[in-house]
C-alpha positions in Angstrom: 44.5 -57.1 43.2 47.3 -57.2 45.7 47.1 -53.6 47.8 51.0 -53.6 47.8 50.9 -53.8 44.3 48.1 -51.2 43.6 50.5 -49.1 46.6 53.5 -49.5 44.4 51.5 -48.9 41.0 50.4 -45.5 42.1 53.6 -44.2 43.3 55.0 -44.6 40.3 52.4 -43.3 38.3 53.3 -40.3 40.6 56.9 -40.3 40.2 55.9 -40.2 36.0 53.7 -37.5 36.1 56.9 -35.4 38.1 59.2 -37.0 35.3 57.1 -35.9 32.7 56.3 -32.3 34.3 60.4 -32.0 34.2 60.9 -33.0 30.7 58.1 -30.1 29.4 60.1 -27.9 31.3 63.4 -29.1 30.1 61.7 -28.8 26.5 61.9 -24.7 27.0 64.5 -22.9 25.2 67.2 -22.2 26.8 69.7 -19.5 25.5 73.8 -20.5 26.8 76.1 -17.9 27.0 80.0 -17.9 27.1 81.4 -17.7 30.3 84.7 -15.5 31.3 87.6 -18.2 31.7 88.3 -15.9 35.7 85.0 -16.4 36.3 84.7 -20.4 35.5 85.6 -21.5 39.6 82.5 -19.4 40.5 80.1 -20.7 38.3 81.3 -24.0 39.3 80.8 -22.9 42.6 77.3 -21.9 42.4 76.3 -24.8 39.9 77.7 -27.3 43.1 75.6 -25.2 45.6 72.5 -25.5 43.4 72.9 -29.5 42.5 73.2 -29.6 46.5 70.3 -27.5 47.4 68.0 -29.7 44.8 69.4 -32.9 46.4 68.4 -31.8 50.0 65.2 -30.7 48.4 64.6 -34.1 46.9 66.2 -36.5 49.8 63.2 -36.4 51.6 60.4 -36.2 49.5 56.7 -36.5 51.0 53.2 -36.2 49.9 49.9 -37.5 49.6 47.5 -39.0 46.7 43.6 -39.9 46.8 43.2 -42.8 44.6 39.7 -43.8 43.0 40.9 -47.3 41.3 38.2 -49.4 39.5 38.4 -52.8 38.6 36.5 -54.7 35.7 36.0 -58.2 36.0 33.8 -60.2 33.6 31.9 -64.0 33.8 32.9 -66.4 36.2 35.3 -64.0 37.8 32.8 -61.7 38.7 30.5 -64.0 40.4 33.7 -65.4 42.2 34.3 -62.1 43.5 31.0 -61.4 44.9 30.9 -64.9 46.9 34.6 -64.9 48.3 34.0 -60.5 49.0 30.1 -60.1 50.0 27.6 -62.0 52.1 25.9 -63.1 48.1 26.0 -66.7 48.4 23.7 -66.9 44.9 24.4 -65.0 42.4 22.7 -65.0 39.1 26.3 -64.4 36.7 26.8 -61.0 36.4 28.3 -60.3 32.4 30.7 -57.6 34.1 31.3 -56.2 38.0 33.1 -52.9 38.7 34.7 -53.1 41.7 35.8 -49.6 43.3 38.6 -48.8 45.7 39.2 -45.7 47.0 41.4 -44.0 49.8 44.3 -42.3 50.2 47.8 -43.1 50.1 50.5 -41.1 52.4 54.3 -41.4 51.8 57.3 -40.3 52.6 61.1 -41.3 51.2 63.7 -40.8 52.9 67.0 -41.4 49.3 69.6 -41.0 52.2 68.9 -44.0 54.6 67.2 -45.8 51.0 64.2 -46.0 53.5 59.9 -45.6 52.6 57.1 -45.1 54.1 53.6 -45.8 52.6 50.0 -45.5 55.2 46.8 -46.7 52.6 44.0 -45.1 54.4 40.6 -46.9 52.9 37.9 -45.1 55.0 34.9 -46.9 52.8 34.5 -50.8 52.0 35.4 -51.4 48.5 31.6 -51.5 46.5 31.3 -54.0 43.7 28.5 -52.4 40.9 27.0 -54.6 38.2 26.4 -51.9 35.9 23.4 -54.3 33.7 21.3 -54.6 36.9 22.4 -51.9 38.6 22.9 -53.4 41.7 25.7 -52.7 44.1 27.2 -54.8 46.6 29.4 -54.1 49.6 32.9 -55.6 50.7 32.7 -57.6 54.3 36.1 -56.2 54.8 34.9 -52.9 55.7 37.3 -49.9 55.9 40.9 -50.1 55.8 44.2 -49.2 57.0 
């Protein structure tokens, strides 16, 4: 699979889990009260100061994720992988291969210039298991950056 697309997969599976993490929150009760008709241009006030202190919170947003993807692949793909991805020239077909990336992804968006960052750090090869043989198999790509 594409890295830009496994990149782009886990950033949003990120940005769902925040989503999410805000909409249990927002599922609290929340008691409203009514507010003096003198003392409407305050609240305003401080309701404006709060939506901008969030936004200068949120305009650059950074972090950091280890990812542990694995891939199943079955039959012909399988031994197709091994021969274009290992030194394996013959390979009795494997029924299923695991393939298994891991790393870490570092990224930093900056809403104001519509700008991103992304570094993928892959410090091991990627390892192909056949889980019926137990055998395991090494990428020639090596790490990754």
């Amino acid at each position: 699979m594409n890295s830009k697309i496994v990149e782009s997969i886990n950033i949003l599976l990120i940005t769902l889990i925040c989503v999410l993490s805000g909409v249990a929150q927002a599922n609290e009760k929340i008691d409203f009260q009514k507010v003096d008709p003198n003392q409407i241009p305050a609240e305003l006030m401080m309701l404006s100061v709060a939506t901008k202190t969030n936004y200068e919170k949120i305009k650059t947003w950074q972090g950091n994720m280890d990812f542990h993807d694995v891939i199943i692949s079955k039959g012909q793909d399988s031994v197709n992988i091994l021969e274009q991805h290992t030194d394996v020239k013959s390979v009795n077909e494997p029924n299923e291969l695991m393939t298994l990336y891991e790393g870490t992804v570092e990224f930093k968006i900056d809403a104001k210039n519509d700008c991103r960052f992304v570094h993928t750090v892959r410090p091991q090869p990627v390892t192909y298991t056949d889980p019926e043989k137990e055998r395991v198999y090494t990428s020639l790509s090596g790490s990754w950056e």
